[in-house]
Every structure is written in C-alpha cells, then in structure tokens.
C-alpha positions as CSV (number, residue, x, y, z in Angstrom):
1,X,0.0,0.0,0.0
2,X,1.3,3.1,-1.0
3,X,1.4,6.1,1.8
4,X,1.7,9.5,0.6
5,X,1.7,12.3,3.4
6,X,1.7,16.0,2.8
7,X,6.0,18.1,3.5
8,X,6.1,20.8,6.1
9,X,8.0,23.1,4.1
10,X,10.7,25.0,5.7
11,X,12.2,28.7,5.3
12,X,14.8,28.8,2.5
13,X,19.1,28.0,3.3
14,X,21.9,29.1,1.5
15,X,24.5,26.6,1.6
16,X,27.5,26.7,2.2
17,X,27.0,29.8,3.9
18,X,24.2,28.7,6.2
19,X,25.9,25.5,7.3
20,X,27.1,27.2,10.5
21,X,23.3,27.4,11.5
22,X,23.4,23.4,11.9
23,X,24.9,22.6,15.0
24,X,25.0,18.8,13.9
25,X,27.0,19.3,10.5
26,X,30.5,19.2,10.3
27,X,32.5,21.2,7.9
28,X,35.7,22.2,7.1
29,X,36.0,25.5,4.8
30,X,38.8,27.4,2.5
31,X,38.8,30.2,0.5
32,X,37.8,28.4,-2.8
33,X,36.2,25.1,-1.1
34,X,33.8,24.0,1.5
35,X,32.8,20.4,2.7
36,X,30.7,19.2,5.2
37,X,28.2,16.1,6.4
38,X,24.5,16.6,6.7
39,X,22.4,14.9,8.3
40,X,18.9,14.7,8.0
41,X,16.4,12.2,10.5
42,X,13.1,13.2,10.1
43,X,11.4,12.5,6.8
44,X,8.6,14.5,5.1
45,X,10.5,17.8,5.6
46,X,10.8,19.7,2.4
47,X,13.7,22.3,2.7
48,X,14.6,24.5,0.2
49,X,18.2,25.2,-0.9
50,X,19.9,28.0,-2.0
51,X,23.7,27.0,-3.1
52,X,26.1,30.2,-3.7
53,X,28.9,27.7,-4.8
54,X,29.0,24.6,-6.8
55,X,27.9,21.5,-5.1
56,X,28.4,17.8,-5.4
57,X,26.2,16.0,-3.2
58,X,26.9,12.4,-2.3
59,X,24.7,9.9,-0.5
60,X,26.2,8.2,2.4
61,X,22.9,7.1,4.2
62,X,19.3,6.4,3.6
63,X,17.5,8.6,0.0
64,X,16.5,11.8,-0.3
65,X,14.4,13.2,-3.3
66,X,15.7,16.6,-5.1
67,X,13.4,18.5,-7.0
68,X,15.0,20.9,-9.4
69,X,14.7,22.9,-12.1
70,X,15.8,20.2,-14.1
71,X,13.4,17.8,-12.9
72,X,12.9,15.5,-9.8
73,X,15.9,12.9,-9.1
74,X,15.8,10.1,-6.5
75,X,19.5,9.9,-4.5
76,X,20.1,6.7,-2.9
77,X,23.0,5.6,-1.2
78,X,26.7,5.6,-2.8
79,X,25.1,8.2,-5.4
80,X,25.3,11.9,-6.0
81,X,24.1,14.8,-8.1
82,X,25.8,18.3,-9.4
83,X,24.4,21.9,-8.9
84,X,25.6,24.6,-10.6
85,X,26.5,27.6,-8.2
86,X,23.4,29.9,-8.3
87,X,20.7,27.0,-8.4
88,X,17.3,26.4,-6.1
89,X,15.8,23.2,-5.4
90,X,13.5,21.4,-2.9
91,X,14.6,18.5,-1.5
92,X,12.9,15.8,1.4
93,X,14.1,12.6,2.8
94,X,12.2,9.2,1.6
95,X,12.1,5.7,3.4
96,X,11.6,4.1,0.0
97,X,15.3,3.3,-0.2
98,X,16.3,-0.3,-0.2
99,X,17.7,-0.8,3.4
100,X,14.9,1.0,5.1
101,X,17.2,3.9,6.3
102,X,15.2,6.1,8.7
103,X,18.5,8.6,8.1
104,X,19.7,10.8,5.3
105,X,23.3,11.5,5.5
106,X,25.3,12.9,2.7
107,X,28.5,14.6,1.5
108,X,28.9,18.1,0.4
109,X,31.4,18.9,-1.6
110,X,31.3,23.0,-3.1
111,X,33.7,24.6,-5.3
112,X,33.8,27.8,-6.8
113,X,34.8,29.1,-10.4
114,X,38.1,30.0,-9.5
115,X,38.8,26.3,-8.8
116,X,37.4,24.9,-11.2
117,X,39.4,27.1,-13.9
118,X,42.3,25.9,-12.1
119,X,41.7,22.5,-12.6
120,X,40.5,22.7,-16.3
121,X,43.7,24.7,-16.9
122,X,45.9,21.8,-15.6
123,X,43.7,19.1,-17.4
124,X,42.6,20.7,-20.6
125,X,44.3,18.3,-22.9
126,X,42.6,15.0,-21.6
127,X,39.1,17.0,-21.0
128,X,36.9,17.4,-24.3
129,X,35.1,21.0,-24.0
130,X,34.3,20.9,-26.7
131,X,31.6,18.2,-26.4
132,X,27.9,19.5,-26.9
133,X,26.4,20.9,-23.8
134,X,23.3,18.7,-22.0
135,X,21.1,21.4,-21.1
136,X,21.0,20.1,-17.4
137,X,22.5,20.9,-13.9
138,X,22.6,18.0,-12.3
139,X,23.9,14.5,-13.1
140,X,23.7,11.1,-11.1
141,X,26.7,9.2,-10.1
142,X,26.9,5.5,-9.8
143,X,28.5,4.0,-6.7
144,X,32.1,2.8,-7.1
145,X,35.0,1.8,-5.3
146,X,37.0,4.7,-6.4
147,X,34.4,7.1,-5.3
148,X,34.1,5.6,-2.0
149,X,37.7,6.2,-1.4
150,X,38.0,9.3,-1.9
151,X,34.5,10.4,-0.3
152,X,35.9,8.5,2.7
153,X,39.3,10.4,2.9
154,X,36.9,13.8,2.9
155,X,35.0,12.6,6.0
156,X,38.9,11.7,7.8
157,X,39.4,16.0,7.0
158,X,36.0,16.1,9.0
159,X,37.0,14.2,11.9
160,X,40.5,15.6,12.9
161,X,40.0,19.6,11.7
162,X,43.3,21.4,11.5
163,X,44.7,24.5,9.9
164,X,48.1,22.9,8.8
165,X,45.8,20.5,6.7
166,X,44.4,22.7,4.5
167,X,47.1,22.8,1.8
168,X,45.8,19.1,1.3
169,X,42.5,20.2,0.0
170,X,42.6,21.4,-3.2
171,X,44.6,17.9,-3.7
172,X,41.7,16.3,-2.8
173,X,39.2,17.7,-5.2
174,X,41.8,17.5,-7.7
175,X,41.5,13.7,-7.3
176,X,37.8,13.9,-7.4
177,X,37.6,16.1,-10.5
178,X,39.6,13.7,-12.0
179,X,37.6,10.5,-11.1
180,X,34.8,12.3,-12.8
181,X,36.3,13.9,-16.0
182,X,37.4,10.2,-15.9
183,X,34.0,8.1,-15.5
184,X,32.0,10.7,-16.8
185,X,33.7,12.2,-19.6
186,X,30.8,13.5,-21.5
187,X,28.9,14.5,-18.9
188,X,31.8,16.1,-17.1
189,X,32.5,18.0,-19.8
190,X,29.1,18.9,-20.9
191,X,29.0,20.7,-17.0
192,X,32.3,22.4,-16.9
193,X,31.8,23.9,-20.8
194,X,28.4,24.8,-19.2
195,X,29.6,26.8,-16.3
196,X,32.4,28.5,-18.2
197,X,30.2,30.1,-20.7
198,X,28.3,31.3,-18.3
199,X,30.8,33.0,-16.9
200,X,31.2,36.7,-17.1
201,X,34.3,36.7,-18.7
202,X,35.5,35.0,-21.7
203,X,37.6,31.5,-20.7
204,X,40.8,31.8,-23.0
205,X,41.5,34.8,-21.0
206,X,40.5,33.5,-17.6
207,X,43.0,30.8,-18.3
208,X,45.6,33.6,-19.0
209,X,44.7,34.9,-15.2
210,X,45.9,31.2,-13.8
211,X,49.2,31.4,-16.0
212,X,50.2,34.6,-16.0
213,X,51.7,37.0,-12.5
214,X,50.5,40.5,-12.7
215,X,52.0,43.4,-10.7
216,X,48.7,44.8,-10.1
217,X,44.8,45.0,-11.4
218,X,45.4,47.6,-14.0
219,X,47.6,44.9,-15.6
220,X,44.6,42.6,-15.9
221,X,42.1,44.9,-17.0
222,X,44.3,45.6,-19.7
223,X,45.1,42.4,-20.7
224,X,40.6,42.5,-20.9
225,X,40.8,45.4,-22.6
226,X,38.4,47.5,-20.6
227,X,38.1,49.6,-17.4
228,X,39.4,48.8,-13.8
229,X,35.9,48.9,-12.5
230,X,34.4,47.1,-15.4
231,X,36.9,44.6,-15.1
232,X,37.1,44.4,-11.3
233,X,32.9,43.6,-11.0
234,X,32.7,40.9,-13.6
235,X,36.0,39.7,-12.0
236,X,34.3,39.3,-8.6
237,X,31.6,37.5,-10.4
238,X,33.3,34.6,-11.9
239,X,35.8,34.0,-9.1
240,X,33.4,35.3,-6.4
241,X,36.2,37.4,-4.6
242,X,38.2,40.8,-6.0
243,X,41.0,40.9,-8.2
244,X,42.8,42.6,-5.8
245,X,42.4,39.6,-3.2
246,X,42.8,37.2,-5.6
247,X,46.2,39.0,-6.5
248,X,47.2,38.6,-2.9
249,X,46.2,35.0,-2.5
250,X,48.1,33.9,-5.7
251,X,51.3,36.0,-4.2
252,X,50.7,34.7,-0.4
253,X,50.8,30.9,-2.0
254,X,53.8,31.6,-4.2
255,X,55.7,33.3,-0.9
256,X,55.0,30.1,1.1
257,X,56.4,28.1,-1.6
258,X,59.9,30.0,-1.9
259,X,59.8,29.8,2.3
260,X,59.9,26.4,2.1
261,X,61.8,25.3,-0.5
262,X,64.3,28.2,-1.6
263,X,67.4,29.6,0.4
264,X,66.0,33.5,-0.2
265,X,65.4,35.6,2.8
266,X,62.1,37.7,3.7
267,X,63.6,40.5,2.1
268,X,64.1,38.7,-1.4
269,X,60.7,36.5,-1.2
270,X,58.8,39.9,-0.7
271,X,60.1,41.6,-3.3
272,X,59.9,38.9,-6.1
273,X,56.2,38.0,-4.9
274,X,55.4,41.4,-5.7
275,X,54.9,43.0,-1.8
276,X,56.0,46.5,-1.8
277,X,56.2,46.1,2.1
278,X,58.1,44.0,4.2
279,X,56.3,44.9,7.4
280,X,52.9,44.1,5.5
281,X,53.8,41.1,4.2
282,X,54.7,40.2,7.5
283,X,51.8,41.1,9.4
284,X,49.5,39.4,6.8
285,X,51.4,36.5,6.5
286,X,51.4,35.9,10.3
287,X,47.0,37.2,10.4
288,X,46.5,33.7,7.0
289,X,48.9,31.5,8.3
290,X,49.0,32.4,12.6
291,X,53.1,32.3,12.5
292,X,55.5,35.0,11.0
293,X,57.2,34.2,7.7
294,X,60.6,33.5,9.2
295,X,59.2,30.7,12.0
296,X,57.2,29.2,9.0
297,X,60.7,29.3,7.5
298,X,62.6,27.8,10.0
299,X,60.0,24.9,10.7
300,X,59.6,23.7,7.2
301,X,63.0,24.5,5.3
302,X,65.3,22.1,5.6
303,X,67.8,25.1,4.4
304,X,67.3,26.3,8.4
C-alpha cells in the first residue's frame, strides 16, 4: 500500500553559507572550497536550498528526493548529483530506499569558479570542452570503489579539523575532479563547458589569469581590454572574490612556496612575490597562516 503524506515546508538555506546554522553538521571551509556532512532524521520535511557555490552532493545514508529545475531525481545511497552555483531546489528525505534507512546522510562537496578554472587549466588536454552541452545541472553518479575512497578520505578531514591541513585540499578535489572527468567524460564535460560560458568573462583569458603573474589589477584589466571597475565587477563575479584579493592570494601561495623550499630571505621572497612592504607582508602573513614568515621558514625549510 502506497502512503503519501503532505512536506512541512521549511524557510529557504543558503549553503554553504548557512551551514554554520546546523549545530550537527561538520564542515571544514577554505577560500575556494567548503565540505561538510548533513544529516537529515526526520522525513517529510521539504527544505529549500539555495547554493552560492558549486555542489556535489553524495549519499552516504538512507535517499533523499531533489526536485530541481531540471526535474525531480531520486538519491540513494553511494550516489550523488551536481548543482551549478546559483541553483534552487527542494529537496525531502524518503524511506523508499532499499535498506529502510530512517537517516539521510550525505557529503557536500562545493567549489567555486576559480577552482574549477584551475583545474580545467591543468587538465585541458585530456578533458573534451568541446563536447555538446546537456542542457542540465545535475547528473547522477553511480556508486564505485574509487568514489568511495575518496569520499571517505573527505570525512577523515571532518574528523581531525586542523589548519596545517588545509594545503591538502585542493589535492583532494583535484583527485575527485579527476575520477569524474574520468568516469563521466561526457557528462563532465558537458558541465564544466556549461559553467564557463556562463561566466562573465571570456575563458581563454581567464586561463591567462591562472598562468600569468601580474603586478597589479590595472595589468589585468588591460590584458581584458576595458576599465578597472568594469573589469574588477565581472571579475568578482566569476571567481566570487576581487581581483585585488585574488592577487594577494596567488602571491601569499607563491611566498610560502619560496619559504619552504628556496634559500632566499624575507627580504628577497617579498620583493619577487610582488609586496611592496616587508612589514605588510609580514603582518598578513602571520594574520592567514598564525606564525610570522621567518618561524614558517625555519619549521619547514630544511635550508634552516
């Protein structure tokens, strides 16, 4: 006999950003990704979703069923679904999975533009772009072996938090993009040539931001041949931060290299990273990383 019973809607979320409201989920969060576990026990709760970044959800526990734009989709256990950054849907937990799970856990896994170029700039020969779009935002995964590995090193980053860790992450999604662009060529594809002509400004020159180092915005702008402030707001809408900050973090990731692996001193890293000020870069360094650039030095370079 079937049973059909009427949602108690609730107010709308924006995830990742709301995640903080959960006291049960666990997440661990950098500037360009966010990851967390939800869990969901009571079934015939419709919430609706609001997700500022990309999102791969995967099903660790129980079924849940999504309704999107796109359609309605049917998550069980050791599958997933994509949602492009910018998407709504309505989703409630089902007991019409197979092992009668009462609880709906999954995996969030968001990512923003700026790491996804990344990764498309690494990979672009073995990923075909220029495969025709599917006009969808979400896909479903299969279960695998492979994909349970990797979810389950994500949950090990839930369980033991820790700042020094997060150099590791981008690794790991790195490894998960791949598994996909792998298993899921097309479809892969199809999403990723999606999202980048949707962006705001034009890919071949996006890529040109990964490769090339600027000395300051006006350089970029130029190379987009417009204004500062045009440039600078449809910046900040692909790669959801400013081009100034994004400057910074690009310089602040290529300082910490040369601190750990080059003889140079302070002096010498700021200066060819680009930081007119030694006494900035020192007091930023110390407020991202919570240790001055000589201690970082001296702990990981085995040239002190």
């Amino acid at each position: 006999m079937n049973i059909t019973y009427k949602a108690k809607e609730q107010p709308i979320v924006r995830f990742p950003e709301d995640l903080r409201r959960f006291s049960s989920i666990r997440s661990f969060s950098t500037p360009h990704f966010v990851f967390a576990k939800y869990i969901q026990t009571q079934s015939g709760i419709k919430q609706q979703v609001y997700v500022d970044m990309h999102c791969l959800v995967i099903v660790l526990c129980g079924a849940k069923i999504m309704h999107t734009s796109n359609g309605d989709f049917m998550i069980r256990e050791g599958e997933g679904l994509f949602l492009q950054s910018g998407s709504y849907c309505l989703s409630n937990i089902t007991h019409l999975d197979a092992k009668n799970h009462s609880t709906y856990e999954a995996l969030l896994l968001f990512f923003d533009n700026a790491s996804l170029l990344e990764f498309v700039l690494k990979h672009k020969e073995r990923l075909n772009l220029n495969t025709k779009i599917q006009k969808s935002s979400v896909f479903a995964l299969q279960d695998s072996m492979i994909l349970s590995t990797i979810t389950r090193s994500f949950r090990l980053y839930l369980e033991e938090f820790r700042e020094e860790l997060l150099p590791f992450v981008a690794h790991k999604f790195e490894e998960l993009f791949l598994y996909l662009s792998y298993k899921y060529p097309s479809i892969f594809a199809s999403f990723v040539r999606e999202i980048m002509q949707n962006l705001a400004i034009d890919s071949d020159l996006a890529f040109l931001y990964c490769e090339k180092e600027f000395l300051n915005v006006a350089q970029m702008a130029d190379l987009a041949k417009t204004d500062q402030a045009t440039f600078s707001r449809k910046f900040k809408q692909v790669f959801g931060l400013s081009p100034k900050i994004w400057l910074d973090e690009r310089r602040f990731e290529k300082a910490r290299f040369l601190l750990e692996y080059s003889n140079k001193n302070i002096n010498e890293i700021c200066a060819e990273c680009g930081f007119n000020s030694p006494s900035w870069f020192i007091e930023r360094f110390k407020s991202r990383y919570h240790c001055t650039p000589k201690c970082y030095q001296k702990s990981k370079n085995l040239h002190y």
